[in-house]
C-alpha positions as CSV (number, residue, x, y, z in Angstrom):
1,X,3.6,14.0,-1.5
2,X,1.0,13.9,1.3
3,X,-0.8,10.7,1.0
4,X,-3.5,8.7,2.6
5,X,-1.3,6.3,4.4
6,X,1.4,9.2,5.2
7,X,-1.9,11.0,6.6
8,X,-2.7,7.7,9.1
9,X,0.8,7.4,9.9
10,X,1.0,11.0,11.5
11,X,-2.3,10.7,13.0
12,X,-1.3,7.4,14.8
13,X,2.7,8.8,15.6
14,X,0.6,11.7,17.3
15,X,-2.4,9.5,19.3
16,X,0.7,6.9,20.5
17,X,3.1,9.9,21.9
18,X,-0.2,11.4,23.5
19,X,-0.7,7.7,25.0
20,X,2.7,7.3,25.7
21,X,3.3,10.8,27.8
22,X,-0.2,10.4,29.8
23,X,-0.1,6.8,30.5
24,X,3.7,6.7,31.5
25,X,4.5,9.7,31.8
26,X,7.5,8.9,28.6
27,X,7.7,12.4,27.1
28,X,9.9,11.5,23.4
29,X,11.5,14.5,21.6
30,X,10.1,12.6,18.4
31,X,10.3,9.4,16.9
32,X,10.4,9.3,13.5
33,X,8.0,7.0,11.5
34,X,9.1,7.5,7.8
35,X,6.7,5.8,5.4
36,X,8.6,4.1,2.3
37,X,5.7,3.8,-0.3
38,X,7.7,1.0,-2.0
39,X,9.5,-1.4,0.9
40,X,9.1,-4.9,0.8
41,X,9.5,-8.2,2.7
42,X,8.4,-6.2,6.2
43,X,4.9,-3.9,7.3
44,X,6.9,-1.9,10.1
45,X,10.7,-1.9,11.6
46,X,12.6,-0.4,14.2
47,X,16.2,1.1,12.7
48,X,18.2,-0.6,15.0
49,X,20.5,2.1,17.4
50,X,18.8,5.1,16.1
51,X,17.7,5.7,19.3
52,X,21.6,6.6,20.0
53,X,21.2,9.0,17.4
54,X,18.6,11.5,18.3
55,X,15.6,9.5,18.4
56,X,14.4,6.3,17.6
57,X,13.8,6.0,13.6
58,X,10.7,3.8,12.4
59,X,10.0,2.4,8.9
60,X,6.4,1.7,7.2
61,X,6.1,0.6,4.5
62,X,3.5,0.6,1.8
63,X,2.9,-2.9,2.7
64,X,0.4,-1.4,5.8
65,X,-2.3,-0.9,3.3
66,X,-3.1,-4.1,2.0
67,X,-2.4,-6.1,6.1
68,X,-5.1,-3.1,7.2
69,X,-7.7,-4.5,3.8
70,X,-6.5,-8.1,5.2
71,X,-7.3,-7.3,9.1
72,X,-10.2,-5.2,8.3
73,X,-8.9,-2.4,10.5
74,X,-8.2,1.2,9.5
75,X,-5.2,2.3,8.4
76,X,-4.6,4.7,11.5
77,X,-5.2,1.9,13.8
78,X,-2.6,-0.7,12.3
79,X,0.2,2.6,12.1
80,X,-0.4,3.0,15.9
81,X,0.1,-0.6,16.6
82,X,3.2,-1.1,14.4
83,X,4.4,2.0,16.1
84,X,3.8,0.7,19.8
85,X,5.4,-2.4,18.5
86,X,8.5,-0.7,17.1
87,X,9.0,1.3,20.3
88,X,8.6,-2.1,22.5
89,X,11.7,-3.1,20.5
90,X,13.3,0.7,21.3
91,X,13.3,0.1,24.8
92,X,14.1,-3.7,24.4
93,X,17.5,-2.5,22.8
94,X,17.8,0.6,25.3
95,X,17.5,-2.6,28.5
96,X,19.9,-5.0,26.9
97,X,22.4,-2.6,26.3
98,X,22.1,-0.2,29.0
99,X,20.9,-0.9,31.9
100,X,21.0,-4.6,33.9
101,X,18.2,-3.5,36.2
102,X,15.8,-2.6,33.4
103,X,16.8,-5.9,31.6
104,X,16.7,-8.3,34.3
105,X,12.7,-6.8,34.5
106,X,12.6,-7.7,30.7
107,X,14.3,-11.0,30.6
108,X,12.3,-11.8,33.8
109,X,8.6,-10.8,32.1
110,X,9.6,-12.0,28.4
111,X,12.8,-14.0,28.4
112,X,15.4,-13.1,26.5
113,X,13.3,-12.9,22.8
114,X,12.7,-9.6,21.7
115,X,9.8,-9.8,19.4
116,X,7.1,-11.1,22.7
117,X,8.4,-8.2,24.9
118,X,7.7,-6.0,21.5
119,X,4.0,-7.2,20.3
120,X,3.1,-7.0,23.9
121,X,3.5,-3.4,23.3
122,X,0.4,-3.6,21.1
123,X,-1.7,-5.4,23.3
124,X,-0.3,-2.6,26.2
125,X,-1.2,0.6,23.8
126,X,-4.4,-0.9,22.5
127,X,-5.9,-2.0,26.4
128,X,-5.9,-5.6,25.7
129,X,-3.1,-6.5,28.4
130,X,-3.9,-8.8,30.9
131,X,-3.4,-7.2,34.5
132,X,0.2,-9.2,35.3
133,X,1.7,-7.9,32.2
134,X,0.2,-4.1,32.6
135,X,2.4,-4.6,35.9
136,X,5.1,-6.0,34.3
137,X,5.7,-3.5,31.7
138,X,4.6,-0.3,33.7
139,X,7.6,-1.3,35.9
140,X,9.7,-1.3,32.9
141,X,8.6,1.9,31.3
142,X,9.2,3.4,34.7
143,X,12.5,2.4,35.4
144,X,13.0,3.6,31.7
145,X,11.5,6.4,32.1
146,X,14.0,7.1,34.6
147,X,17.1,6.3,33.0
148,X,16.4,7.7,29.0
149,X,14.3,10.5,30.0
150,X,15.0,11.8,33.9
151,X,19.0,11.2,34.0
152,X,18.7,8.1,36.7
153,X,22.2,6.4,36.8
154,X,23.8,8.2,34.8
């Protein structure tokens, strides 16, 4: 079943991976968005450790459509950002758990709470970041860049 949300959700995984490569230079084999029509109690989340498994693995639910009526934004646009935000969390996990350079540049731009660090990934994406935390987190997806991507200390 090819539906309209399934329809926004590819366009947005698509426009964020373009974003992602050509701002930061990040290109992911895939990350898989899977929409389930029917989840409850959450809009977007990030499958905790798939990244360790291929690629990171990202849930939307059905729940998308009526918070895109409520914001009065398209559907395409609110995919991207729950995208940009699950993939904030991605690299969250990736910096706690691999790398203490990369997370001393997370815990010393966000602290230690994950969910900041990960909506400021929809501010980033969408061009509303202030100029200190563009800074802040083109240092991180550098140094991750680096590490998940180019081999760097490993």
């Amino acid at each position: 079943m090819d539906t309209r949300l399934e329809r926004a959700v590819a366009r947005a995984k698509r426009r964020f991976m373009g974003d992602l490569k050509s701002r930061y230079g990040i290109s992911e084999d895939d990350i898989r968005v899977v929409v389930k029509p029917r989840g409850r109690g959450y809009v977007s989340m990030y499958r905790s450790r798939s990244q360790y498994d291929g690629s990171p693995l990202f849930w939307i639910s059905g729940s998308l459509e009526s918070a895109a009526a409520e914001l009065g934004e398209s559907l395409e646009d609110v995919a991207y950002d729950c995208i940009a935000h699950e993939y904030g969390h991605a690299v969250h996990e990736f910096a706690a758990a691999q790398d203490a350079g990369l997370w001393r540049l997370v815990e010393r731009g966000w602290g230690y709470d994950e969910e900041p660090f990960a909506e400021g990934f929809v501010w980033l994406f969408r061009g509303l970041a202030g100029t200190d935390d563009k800074t802040r987190y083109a240092g991180v997806l550098r140094r991750y860049r680096a590490l998940a991507f180019e081999g760097e200390g490993s």
